[in-house]
N, C-alpha and C positions, 0 to 999 in steps of 0.2 A: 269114204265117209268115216271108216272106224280108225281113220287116220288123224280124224279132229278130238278125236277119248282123249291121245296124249295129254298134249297143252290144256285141254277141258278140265282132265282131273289134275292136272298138278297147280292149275289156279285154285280148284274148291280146295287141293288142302294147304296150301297158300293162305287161304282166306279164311279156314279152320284155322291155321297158325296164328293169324292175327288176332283171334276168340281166346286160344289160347293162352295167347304173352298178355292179356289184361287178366284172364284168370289169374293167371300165375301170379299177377300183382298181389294177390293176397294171401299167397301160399309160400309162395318163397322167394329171397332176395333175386334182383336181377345182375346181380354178379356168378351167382351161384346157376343160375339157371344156365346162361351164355355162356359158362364152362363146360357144367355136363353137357348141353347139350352138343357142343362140337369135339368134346371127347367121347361121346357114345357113339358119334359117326366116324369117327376117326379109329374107336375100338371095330365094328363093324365092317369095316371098310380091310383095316388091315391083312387079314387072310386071302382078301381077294387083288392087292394094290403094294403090299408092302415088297415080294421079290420083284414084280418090274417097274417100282421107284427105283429099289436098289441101283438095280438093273442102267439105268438112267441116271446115276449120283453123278456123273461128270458133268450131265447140263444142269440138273440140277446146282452143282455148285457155280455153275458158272450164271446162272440165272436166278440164284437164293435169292437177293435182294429186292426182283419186281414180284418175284411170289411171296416175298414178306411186305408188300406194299398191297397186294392182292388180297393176302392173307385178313392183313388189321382195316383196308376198307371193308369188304364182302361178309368177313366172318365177325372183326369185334365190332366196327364202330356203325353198321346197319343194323347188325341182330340186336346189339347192345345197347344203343339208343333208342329200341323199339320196347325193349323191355323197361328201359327206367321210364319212356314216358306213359306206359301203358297205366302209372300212378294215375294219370294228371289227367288222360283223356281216354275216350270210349274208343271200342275196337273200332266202332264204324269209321271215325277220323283217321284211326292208323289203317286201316282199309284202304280211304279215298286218299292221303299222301301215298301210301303204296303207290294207288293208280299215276300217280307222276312221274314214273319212273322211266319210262318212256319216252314223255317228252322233254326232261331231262337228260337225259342220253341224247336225244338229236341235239339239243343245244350246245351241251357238249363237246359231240362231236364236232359243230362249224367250228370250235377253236383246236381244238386236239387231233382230228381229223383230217382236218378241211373241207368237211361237207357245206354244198354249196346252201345259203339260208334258203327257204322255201316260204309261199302267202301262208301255207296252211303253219308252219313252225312263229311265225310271226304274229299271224290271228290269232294260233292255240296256245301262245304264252299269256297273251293281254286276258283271252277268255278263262283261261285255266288261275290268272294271277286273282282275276275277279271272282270267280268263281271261291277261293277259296278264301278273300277277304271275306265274303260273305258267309260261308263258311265259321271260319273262326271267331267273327264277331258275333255269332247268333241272328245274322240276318239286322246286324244296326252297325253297318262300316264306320261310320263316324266314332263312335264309342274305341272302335282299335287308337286312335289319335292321341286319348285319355289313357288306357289301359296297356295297351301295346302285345304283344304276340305272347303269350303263356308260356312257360318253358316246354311243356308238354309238345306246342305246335312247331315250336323251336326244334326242338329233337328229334323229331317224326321229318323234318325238312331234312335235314343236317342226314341223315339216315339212311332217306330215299336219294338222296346228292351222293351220298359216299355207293351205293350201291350202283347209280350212275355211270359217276365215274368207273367204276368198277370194271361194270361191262366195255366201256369207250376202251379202257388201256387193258382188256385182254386182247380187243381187236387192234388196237395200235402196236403192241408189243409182240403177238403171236408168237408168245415161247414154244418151240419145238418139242413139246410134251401133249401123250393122249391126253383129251378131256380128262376122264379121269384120274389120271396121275396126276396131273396141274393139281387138281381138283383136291386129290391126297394132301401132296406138299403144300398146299395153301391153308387147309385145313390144319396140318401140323404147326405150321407156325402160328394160327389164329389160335391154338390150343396154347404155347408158349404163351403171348401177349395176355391171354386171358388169365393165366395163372396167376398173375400177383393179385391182381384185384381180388381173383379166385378166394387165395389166402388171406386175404385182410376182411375178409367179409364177417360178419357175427355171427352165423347163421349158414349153414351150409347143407344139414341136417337132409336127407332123401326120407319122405313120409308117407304114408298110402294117403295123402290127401295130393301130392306132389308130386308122386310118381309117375303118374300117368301122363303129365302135363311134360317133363321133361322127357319120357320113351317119345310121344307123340312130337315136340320139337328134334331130337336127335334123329332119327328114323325115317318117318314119312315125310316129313318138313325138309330136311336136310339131306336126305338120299335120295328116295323114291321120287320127289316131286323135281329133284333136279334133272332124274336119270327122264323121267318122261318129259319133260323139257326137253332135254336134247333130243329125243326120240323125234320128236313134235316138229324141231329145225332142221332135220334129217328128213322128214318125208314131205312134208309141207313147208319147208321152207323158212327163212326168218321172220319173213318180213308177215306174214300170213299168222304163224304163231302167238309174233309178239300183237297183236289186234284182240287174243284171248285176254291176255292182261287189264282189260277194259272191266270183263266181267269182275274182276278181285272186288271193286267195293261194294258190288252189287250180293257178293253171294256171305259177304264178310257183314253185310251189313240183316242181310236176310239172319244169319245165323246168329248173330248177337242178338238179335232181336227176339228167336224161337230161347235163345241156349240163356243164356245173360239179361234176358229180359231190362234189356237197352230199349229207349224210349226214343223214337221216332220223329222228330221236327221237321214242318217246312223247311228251316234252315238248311237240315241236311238233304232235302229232295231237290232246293233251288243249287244251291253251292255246290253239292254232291256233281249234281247233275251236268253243269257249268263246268266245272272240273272235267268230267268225263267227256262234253262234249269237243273243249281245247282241245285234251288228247288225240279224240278221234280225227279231230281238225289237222292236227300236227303231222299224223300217219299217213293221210289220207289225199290231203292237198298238196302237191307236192311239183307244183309251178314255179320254176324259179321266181326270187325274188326280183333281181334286176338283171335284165338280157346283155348279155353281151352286145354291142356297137357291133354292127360288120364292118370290117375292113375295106373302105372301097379303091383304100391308094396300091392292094397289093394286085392287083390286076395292071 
């Protein structure tokens, strides 16, 4: 039982994180943020990761290039698109696109994998697709036809897709590095990619209004919550794990609600919910799509 804590607590601070990056919205730029914060794990980490990366420099050179494709999906273009939409939309939205990440990864994977399609991957796109039409349009679909998708919802897709993929081409690629060495060197280079933007920013400034918000991204969001992830896939399994994932908009939306005094709509209990049920649909049903013929001429 004390084997399901793992996964448990690295979704609440998961979904603390998501409360976070829309505070942060108003404290400090989202350039600025999406640097320190993968440079503070990247300072942290070092003492413990930096001799046996070393150690490893010959795969690493020979495998630089998919850990710099790792690096700028996972590290800049998920954290960083969460951060600039966090202007535009409330945590509970970046919450419930979080929870797609999942069933975006199995779709994914039927093309980059070859995983076989499934009813429940088929049902849970159409539910999860509706779900969040409704969603984003405030519970009046038609109005999207006139107005069309916010950038905000745009970025938050684009983000959970980039972290997607993410997952798909660790498991397609399996570089011959520990989790967390990958995990270093990926980190390194998402610290590189971020620095220019880093630089061009207007506003960089670390504040005690700010502070907190970038330790709390660097640290617990970025270390702790990953280390007990893996913990989570090590004793219980993957597939069992990622089913906690479910919880992120439920506990991201609790909290914005207590912390940020977010206001609560039908909308987001119908769409939310729709959402959440796809996914579970997508995990869960897992009947192939179409049977193979039997072969009756090989007898």
């Amino acid at each position: 039982m004390k084997n399901l804590l793992f996964p448990l607590v690295a979704v609440l601070i998961w979904s603390i994180n998501a409360v976070v990056s829309k505070a942060a919205a108003t404290h400090i730029e989202p350039a600025a943020i999406s640097f320190y914060r993968w440079f503070i794990a990247f300072l942290v980490l070092t003492p413990f990761l930096l001799l046996p990366v070393l150690q490893q420099r010959k795969i690493i050179a020979q495998y630089w290039w998919k850990l710099l494709i790792l690096g700028s999906l996972g590290m800049v273009l998920n954290q960083s698109l969460a951060y600039y939409a966090a202007h535009t939309v409330s945590a509970t939205i970046i919450g419930i696109f979080t929870s797609l990440i999942p069933l975006l990864t199995v779709i994914i994977s039927i093309f980059a994998l070859r995983v076989t399609p499934t009813v429940g991957i088929t049902l849970g796109t159409v539910l999860s697709l509706f779900g969040l039409v409704w969603l984003v349009s405030k519970g009046e679909p038609a109005s999207l036809l006139q107005q069309g998708l916010g950038i905000g919802e745009v970025m938050m897709f684009i983000a959970a897709a980039s972290y997607a993929l993410y997952g798909v081409l660790t498991k397609r690629w399996a570089i011959p590095l520990a989790n967390w060495q990958s995990l270093y060197a990926q980190i390194g280079f998402g610290v590189l990619l971020l620095l220019p933007n880093f630089m061009m920013a207007d506003d960089i400034q670390l504040t005690t209004d700010n502070i907190s918000l970038v330790l709390f991204a660097g640290i617990p969001a970025s270390i702790i919550a990953p280390y007990l992830w893996i913990q989570g896939v090590t004793r219980i399994g993957a597939n069992m794990t990622a089913i906690f994932m479910n919880l992120a908009p439920v506990f991201t939306a609790i909290i914005a609600i207590v912390d940020l005094h977010e206001e609560m709509h039908s909308y987001h209990l119908i769409g939310g919910g729709v959402v959440l049920a796809g996914v579970i649909l997508a995990q869960q049903l897992r009947i192939p799509l179409t049977r193979r013929k039997p072969d009756y001429n090989s007898h």
